[in-house]
Biopython code that builds the backbone (N, CA, C, O; Angstrom):
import numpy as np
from Bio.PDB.StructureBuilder import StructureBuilder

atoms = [
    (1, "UNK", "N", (-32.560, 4.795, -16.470)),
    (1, "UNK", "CA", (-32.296, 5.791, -17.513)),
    (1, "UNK", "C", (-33.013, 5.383, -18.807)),
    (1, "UNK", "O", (-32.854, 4.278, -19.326)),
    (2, "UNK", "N", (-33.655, 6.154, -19.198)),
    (2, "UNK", "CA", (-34.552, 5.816, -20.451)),
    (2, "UNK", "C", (-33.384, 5.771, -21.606)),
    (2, "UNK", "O", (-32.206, 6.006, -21.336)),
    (3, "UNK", "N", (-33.932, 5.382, -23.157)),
    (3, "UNK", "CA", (-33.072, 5.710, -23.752)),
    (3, "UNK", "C", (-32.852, 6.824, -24.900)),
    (3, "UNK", "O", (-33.882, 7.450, -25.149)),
    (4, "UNK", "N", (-31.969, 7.111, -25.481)),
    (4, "UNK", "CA", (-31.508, 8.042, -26.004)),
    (4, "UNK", "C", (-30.992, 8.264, -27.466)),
    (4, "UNK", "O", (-29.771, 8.126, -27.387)),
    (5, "UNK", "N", (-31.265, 8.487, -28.506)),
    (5, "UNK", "CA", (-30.496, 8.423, -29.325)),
    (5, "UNK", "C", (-29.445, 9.203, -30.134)),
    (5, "UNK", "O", (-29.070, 9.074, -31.299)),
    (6, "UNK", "N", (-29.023, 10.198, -28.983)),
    (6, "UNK", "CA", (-28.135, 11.101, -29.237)),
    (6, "UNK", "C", (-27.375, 11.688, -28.010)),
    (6, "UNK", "O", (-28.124, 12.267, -27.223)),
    (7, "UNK", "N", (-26.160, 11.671, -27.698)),
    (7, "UNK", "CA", (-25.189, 12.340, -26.368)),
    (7, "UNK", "C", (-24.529, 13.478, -26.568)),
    (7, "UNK", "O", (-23.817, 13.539, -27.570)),
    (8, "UNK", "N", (-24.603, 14.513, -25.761)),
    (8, "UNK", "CA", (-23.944, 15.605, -25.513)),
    (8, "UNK", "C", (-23.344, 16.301, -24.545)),
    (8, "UNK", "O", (-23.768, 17.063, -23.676)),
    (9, "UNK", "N", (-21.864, 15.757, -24.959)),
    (9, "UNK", "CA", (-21.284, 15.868, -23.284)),
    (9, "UNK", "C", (-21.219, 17.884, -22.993)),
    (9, "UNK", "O", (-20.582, 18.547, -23.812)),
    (10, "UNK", "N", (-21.753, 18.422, -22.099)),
    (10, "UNK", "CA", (-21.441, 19.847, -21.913)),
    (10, "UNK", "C", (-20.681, 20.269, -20.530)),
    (10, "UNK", "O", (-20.603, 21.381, -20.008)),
    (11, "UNK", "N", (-20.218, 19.178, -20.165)),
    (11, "UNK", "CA", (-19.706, 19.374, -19.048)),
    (11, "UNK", "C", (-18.514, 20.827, -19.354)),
    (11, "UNK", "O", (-17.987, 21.265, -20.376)),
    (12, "UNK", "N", (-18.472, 21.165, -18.115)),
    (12, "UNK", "CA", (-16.953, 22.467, -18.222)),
    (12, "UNK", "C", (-17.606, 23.500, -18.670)),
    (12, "UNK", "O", (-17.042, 24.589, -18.566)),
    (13, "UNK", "N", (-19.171, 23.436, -19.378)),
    (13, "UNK", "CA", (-19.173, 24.628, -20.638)),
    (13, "UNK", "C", (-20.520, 25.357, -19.152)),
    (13, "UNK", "O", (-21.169, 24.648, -18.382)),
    (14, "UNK", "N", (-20.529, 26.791, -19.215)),
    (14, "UNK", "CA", (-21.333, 27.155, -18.460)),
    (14, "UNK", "C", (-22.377, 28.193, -19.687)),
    (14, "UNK", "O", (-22.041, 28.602, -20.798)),
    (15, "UNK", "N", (-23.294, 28.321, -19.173)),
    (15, "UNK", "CA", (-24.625, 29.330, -20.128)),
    (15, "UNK", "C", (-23.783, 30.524, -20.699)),
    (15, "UNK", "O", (-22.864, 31.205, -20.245)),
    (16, "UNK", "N", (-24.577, 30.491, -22.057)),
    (16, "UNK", "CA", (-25.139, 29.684, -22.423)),
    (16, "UNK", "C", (-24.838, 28.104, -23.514)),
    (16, "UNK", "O", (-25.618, 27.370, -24.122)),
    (17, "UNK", "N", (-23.402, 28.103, -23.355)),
    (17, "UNK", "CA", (-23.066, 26.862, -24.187)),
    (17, "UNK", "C", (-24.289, 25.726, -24.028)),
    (17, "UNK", "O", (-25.028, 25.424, -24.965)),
    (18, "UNK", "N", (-24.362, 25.251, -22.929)),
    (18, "UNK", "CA", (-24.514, 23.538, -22.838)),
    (18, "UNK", "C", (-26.230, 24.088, -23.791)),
    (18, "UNK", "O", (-26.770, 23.226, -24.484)),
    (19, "UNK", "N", (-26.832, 25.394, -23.702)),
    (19, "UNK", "CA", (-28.226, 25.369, -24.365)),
    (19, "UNK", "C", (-27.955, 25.444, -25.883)),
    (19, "UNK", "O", (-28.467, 24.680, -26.701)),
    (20, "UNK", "N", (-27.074, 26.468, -26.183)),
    (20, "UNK", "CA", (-26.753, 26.836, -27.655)),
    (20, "UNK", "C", (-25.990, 25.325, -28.493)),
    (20, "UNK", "O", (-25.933, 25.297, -29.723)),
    (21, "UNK", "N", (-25.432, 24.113, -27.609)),
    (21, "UNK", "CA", (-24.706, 23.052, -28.044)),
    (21, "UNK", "C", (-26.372, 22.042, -28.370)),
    (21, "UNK", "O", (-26.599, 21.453, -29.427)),
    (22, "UNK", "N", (-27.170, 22.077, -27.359)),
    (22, "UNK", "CA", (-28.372, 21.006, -27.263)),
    (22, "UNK", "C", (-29.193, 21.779, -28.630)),
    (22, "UNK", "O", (-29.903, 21.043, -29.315)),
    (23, "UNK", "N", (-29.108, 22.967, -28.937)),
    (23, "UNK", "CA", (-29.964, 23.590, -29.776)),
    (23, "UNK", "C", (-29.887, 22.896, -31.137)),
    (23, "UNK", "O", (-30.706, 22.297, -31.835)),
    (24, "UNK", "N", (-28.427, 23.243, -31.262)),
    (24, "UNK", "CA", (-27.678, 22.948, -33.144)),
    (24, "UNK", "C", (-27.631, 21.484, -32.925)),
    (24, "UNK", "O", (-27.696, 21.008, -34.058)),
    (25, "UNK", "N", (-27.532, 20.249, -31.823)),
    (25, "UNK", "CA", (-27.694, 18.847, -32.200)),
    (25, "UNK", "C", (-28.891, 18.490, -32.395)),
    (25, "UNK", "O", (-29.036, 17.543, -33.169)),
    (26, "UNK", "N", (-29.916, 18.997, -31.888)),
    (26, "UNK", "CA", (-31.479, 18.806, -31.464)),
    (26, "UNK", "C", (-31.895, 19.485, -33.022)),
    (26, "UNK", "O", (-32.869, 18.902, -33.500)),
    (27, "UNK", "N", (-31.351, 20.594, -33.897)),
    (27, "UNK", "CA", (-31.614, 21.106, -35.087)),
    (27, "UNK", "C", (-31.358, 19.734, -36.254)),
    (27, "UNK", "O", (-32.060, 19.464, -37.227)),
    (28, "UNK", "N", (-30.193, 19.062, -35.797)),
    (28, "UNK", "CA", (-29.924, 18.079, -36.822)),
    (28, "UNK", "C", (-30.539, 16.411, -36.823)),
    (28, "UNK", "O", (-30.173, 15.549, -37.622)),
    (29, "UNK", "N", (-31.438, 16.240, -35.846)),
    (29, "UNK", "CA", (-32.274, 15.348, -35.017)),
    (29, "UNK", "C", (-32.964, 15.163, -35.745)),
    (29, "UNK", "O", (-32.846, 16.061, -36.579)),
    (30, "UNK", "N", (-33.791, 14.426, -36.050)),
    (30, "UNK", "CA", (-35.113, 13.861, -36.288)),
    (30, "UNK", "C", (-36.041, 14.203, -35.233)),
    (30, "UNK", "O", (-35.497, 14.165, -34.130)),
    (31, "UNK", "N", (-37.255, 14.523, -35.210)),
    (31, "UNK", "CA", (-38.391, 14.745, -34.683)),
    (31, "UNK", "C", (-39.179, 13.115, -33.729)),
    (31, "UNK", "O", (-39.443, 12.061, -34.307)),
    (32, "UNK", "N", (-39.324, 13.298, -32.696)),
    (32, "UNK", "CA", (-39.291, 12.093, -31.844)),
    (32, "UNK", "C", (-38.337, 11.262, -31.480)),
    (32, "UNK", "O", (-38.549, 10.107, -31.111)),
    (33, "UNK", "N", (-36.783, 12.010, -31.594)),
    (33, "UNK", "CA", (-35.554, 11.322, -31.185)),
    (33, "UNK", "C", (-35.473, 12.344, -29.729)),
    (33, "UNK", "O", (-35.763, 13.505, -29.439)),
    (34, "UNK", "N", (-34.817, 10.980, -28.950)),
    (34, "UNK", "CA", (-34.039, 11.967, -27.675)),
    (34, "UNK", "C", (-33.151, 12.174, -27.964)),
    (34, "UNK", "O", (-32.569, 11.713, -28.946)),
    (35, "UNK", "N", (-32.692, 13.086, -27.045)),
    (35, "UNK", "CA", (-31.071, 13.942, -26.803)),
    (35, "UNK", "C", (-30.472, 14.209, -25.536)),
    (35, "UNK", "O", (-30.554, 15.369, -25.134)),
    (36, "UNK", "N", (-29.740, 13.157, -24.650)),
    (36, "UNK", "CA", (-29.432, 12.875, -23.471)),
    (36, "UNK", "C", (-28.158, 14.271, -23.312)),
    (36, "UNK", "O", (-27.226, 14.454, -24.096)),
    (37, "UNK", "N", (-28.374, 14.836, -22.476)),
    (37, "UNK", "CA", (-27.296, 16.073, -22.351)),
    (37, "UNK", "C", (-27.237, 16.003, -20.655)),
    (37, "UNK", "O", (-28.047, 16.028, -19.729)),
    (38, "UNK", "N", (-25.513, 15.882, -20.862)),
    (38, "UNK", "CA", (-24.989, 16.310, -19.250)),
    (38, "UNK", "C", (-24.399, 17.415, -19.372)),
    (38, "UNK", "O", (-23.954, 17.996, -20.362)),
    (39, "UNK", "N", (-24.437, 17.774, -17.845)),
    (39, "UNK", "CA", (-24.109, 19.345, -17.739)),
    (39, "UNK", "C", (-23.245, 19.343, -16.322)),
    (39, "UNK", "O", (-23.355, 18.580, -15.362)),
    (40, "UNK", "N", (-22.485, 20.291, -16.496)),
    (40, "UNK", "CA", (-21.909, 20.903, -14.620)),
    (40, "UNK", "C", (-22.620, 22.020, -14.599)),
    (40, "UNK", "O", (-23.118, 22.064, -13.474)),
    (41, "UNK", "N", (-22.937, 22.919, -15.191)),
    (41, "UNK", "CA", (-23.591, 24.031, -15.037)),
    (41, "UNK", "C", (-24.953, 23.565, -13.729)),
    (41, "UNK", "O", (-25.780, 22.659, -13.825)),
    (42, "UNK", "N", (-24.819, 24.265, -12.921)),
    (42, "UNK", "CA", (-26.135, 24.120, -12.004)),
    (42, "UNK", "C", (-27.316, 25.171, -12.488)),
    (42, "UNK", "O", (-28.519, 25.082, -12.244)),
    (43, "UNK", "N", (-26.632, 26.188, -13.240)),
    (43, "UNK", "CA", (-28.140, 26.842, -13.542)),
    (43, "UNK", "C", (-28.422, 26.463, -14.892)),
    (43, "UNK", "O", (-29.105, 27.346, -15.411)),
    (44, "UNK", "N", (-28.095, 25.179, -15.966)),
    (44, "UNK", "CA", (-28.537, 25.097, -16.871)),
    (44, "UNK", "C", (-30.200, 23.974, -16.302)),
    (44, "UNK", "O", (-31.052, 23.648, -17.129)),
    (45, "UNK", "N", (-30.262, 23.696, -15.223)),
    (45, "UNK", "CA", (-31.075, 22.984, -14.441)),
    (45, "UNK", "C", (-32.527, 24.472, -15.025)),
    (45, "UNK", "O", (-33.527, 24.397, -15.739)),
    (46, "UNK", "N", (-32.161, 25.126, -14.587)),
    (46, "UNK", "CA", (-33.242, 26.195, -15.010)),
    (46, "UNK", "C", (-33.691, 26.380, -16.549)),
    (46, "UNK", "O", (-34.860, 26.551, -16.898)),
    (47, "UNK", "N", (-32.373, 26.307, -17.576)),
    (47, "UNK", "CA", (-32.408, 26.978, -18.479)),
    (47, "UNK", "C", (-32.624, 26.006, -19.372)),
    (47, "UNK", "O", (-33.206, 26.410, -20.378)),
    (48, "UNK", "N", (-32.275, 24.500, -19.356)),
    (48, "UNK", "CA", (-33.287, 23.596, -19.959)),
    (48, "UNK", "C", (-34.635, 23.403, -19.917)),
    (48, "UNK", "O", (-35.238, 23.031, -20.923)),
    (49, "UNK", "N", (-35.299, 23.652, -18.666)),
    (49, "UNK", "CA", (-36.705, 23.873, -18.445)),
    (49, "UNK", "C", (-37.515, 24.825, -19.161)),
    (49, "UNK", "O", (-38.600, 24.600, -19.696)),
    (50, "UNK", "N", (-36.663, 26.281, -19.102)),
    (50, "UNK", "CA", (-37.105, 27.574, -19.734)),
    (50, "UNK", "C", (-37.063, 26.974, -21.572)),
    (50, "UNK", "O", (-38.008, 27.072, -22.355)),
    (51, "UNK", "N", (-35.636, 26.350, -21.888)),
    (51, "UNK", "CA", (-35.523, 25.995, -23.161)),
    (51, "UNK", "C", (-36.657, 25.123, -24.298)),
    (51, "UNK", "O", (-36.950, 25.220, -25.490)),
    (52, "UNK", "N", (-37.200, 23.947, -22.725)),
    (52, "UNK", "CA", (-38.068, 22.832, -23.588)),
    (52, "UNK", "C", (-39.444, 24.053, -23.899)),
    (52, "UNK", "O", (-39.820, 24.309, -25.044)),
    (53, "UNK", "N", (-39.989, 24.626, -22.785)),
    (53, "UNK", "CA", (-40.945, 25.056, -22.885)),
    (53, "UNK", "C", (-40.789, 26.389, -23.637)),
    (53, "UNK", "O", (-41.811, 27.031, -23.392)),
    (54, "UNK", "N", (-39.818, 27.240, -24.599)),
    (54, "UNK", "CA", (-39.955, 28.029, -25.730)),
    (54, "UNK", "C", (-39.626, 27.636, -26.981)),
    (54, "UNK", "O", (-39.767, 28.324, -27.992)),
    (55, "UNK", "N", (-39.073, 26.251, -26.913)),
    (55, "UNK", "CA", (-39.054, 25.686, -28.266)),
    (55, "UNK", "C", (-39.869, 24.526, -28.733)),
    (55, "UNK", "O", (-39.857, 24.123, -29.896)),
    (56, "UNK", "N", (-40.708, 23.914, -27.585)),
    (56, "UNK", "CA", (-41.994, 23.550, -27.635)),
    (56, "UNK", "C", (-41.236, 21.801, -27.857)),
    (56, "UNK", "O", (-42.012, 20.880, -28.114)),
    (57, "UNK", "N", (-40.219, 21.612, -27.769)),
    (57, "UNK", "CA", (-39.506, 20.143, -27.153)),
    (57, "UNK", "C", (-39.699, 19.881, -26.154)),
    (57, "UNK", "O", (-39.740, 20.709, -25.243)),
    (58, "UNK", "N", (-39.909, 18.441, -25.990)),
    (58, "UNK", "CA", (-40.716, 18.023, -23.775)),
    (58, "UNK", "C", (-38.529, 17.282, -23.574)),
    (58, "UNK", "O", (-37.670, 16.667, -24.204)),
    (59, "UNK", "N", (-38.765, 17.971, -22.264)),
    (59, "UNK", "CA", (-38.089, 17.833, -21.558)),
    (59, "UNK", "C", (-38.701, 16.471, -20.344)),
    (59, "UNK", "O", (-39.517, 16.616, -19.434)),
    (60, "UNK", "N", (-37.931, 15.151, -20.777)),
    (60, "UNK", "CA", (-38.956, 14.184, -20.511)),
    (60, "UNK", "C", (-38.117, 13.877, -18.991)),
    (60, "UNK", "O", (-38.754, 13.295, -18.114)),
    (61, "UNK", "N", (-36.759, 14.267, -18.739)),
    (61, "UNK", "CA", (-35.849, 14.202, -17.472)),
    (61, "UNK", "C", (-35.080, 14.695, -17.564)),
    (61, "UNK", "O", (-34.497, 14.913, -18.626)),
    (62, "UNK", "N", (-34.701, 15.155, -16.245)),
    (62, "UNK", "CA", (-34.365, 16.279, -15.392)),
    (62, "UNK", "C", (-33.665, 15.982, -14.091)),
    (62, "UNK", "O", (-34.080, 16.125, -12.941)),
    (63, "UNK", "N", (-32.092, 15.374, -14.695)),
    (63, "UNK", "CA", (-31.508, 14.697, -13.185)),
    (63, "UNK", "C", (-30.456, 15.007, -12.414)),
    (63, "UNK", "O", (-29.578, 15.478, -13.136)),
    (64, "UNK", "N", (-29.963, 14.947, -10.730)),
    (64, "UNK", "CA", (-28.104, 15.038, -10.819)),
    (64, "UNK", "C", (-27.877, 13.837, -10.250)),
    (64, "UNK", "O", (-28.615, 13.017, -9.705)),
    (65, "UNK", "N", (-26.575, 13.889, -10.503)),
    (65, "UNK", "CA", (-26.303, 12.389, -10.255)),
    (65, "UNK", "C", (-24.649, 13.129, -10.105)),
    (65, "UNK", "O", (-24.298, 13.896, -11.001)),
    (66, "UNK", "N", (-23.962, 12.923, -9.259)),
    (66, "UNK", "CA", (-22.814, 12.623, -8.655)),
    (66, "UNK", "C", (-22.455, 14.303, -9.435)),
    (66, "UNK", "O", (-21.679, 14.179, -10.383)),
    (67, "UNK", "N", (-22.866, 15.665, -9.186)),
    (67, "UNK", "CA", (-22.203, 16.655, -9.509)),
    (67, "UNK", "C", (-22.444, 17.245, -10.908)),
    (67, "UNK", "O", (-22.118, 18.256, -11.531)),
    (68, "UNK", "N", (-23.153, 16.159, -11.099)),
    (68, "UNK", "CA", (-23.513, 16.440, -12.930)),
    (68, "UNK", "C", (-25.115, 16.034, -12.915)),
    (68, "UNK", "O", (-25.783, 15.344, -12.145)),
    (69, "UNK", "N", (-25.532, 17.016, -14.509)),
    (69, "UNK", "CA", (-26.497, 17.013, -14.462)),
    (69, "UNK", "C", (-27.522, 16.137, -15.544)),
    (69, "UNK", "O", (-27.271, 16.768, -16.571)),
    (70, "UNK", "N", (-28.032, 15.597, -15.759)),
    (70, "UNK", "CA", (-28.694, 14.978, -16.782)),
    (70, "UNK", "C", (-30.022, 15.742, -17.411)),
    (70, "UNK", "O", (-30.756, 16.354, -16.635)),
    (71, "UNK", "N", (-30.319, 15.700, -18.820)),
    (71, "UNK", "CA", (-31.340, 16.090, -19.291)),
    (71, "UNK", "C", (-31.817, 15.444, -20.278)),
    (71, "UNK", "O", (-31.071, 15.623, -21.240)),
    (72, "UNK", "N", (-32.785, 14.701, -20.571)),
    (72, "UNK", "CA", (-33.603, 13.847, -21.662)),
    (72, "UNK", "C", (-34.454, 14.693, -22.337)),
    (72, "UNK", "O", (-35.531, 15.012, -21.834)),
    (73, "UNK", "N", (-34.063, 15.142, -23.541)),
    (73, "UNK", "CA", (-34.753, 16.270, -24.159)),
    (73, "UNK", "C", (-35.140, 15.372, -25.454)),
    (73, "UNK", "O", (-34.346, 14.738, -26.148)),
    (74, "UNK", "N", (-36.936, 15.493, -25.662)),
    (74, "UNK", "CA", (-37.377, 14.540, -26.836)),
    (74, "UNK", "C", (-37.984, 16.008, -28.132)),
    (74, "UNK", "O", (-38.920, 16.748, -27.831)),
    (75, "UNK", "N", (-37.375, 16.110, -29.207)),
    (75, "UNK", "CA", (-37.331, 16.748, -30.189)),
    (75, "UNK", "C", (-38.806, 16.360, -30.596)),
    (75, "UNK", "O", (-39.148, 15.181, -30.693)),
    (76, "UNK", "N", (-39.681, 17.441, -30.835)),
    (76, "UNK", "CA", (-41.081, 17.340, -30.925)),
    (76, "UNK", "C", (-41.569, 17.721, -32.773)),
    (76, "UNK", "O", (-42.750, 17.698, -33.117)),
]
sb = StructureBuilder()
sb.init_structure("model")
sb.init_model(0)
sb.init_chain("A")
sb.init_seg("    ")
for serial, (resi, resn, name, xyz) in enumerate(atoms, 1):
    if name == "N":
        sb.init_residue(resn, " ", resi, " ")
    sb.init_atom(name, np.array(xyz, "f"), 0.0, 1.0, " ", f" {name:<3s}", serial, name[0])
structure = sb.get_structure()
């Protein structure tokens, strides 16, 4: 697991929370900080992908791990 300098638990929350929650922490971020976000949502797997690539943030990982989902989102 790379590292991170910011957590956002979104578990329970289904679309579009866990995107609209990564949005407003990733707004208060510094530029070249990560933002490690778990999810239960299975289609936020889509909607982080769609997310990095219209707000022009790299989505550096993209994981599941035991039911949950991981996302390493680096604020550009």
């Amino acid at each position: 697991m790379a590292d991170f300098d910011q957590e956002l638990d979104a578990s329970g929350l289904n679309c579009p929370l866990p995107i609209l929650r990564a949005k407003k922490t990733l707004n208060a971020m510094s530029s070249e900080q990560v933002l490690h976000v778990i999810a239960t949502d299975p289609g936020s797997v889509r909607d982080f992908d769609a997310f990095a690539k219209q707000t022009g943030n790299e989505l550096v990982e993209s994981r599941e791990e035991g039911g949950k989902f991981h996302f390493l989102i680096k604020k550009s």
